[in-house]
C-alpha positions as CSV (number, residue, x, y, z in Angstrom):
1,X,-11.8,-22.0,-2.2
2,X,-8.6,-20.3,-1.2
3,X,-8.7,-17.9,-4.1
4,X,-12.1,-16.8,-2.9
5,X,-10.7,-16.2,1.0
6,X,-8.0,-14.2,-0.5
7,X,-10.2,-11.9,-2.8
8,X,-12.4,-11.8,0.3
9,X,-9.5,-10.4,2.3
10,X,-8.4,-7.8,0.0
11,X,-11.5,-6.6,-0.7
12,X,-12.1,-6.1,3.0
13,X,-9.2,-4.3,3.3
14,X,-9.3,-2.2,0.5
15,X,-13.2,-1.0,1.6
16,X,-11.8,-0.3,5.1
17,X,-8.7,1.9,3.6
18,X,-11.8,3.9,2.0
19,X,-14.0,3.9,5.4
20,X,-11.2,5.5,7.0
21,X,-10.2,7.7,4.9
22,X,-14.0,9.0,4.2
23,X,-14.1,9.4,8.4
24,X,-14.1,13.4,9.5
25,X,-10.7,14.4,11.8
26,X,-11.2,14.7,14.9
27,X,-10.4,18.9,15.7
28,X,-8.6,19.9,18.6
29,X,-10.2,21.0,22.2
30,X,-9.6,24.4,20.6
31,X,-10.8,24.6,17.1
32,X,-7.3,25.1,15.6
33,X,-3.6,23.2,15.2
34,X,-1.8,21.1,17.4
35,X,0.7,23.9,19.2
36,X,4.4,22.5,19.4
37,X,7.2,24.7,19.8
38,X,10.2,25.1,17.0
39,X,13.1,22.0,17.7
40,X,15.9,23.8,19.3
41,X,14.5,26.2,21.2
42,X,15.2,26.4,24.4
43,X,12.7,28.8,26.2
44,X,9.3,27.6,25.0
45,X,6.2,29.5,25.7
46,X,2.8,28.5,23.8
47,X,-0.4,31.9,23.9
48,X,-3.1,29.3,24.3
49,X,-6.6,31.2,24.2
50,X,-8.3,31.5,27.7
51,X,-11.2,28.8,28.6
């Protein structure tokens, strides 16, 4: 009976892993990358596209 939980369990898991990995990413508000300026810059301007 244990044996069964167990198999029950990792199989669960395992079909989950491949739900979410078969789930679309979510884009950004504006269709393209996630904007973050270079480490150790000090003066950091980002050209976001008007709304």
């Amino acid at each position: 009976m244990k044996r069964a939980i167990r198999i029950s369990i990792l199989m669960v898991g395992l079909v989950g892993t491949y739900v979410a990995a078969a789930v679309q990413q979510v884009p950004a508000a504006d269709g393209g990358p996630i904007l973050v300026c270079p480490p150790r810059q000090t003066n950091c301007q980002m050209n976001l596209p008007p709304q």
